[in-house]
C-alpha positions in Angstrom: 151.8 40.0 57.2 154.5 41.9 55.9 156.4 43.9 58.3 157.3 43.9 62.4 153.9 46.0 62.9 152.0 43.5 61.4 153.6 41.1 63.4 153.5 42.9 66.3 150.1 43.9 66.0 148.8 40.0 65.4 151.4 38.6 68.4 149.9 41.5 71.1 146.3 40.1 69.5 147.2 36.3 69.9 148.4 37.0 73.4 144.7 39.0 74.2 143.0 36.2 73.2 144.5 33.2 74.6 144.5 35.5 77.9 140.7 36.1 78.0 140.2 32.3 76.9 139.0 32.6 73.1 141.8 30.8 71.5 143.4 27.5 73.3 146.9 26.9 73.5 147.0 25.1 70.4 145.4 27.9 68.6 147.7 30.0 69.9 151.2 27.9 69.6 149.6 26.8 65.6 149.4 30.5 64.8 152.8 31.0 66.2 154.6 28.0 64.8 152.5 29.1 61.3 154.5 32.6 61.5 158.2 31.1 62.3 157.9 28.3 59.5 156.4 30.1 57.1 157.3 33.9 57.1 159.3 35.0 54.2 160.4 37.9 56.0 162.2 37.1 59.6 165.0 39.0 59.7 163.0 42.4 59.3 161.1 41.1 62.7 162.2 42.5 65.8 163.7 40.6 68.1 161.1 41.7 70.9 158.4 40.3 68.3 160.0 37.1 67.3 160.3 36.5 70.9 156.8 36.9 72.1 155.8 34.9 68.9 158.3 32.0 70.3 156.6 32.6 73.7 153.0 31.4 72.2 154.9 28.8 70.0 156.1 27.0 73.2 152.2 27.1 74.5 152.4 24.1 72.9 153.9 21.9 75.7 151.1 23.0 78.4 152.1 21.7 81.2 155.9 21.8 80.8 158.0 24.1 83.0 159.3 25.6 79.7 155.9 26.4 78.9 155.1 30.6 79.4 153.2 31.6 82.4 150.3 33.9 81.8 152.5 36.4 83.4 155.1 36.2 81.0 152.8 36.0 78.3 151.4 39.6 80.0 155.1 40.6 80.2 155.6 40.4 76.5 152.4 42.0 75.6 153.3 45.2 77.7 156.6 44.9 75.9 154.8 44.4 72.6 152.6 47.9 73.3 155.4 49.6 74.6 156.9 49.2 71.3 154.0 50.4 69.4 
């Protein structure tokens, strides 16, 4: 991944699947935390993207009242297409 597209592309993805059930939170919050450690490029994210990609990170602490409803996790994915 190399630009916000990219990013926003794979994040509105991420958020599809966990929705309909085909990745588990962990999947979801390991492909998240993957992006925000890893990307050489975060400054050139937006900040709409980085923040749906923090919303799967904190799927991680299911269960928590931090952790992102799966009407936020809509919210952020209308965002996300909006943007598009």
């Amino acid at each position: 991944m190399t630009n916000t597209i990219d990013y926003r592309e794979s994040a509105i993805k991420k958020i599809e699947d966990y929705l309909k059930g085909a990745i588990t939170d962990t999947e979801a919050s390991d492909w998240a935390l993957d992006v925000l450690t890893k990307a050489k490029d975060l400054e050139k994210i937006s900040l709409s993207v980085l923040s749906a990609i923090q919303c799967l990170a904190d799927l991680h602490d299911a269960g928590k009242s931090w952790c992102p409803s799966q009407d936020e996790l809509r919210r952020w994915k209308a965002e996300l297409e909006k943007e598009s």
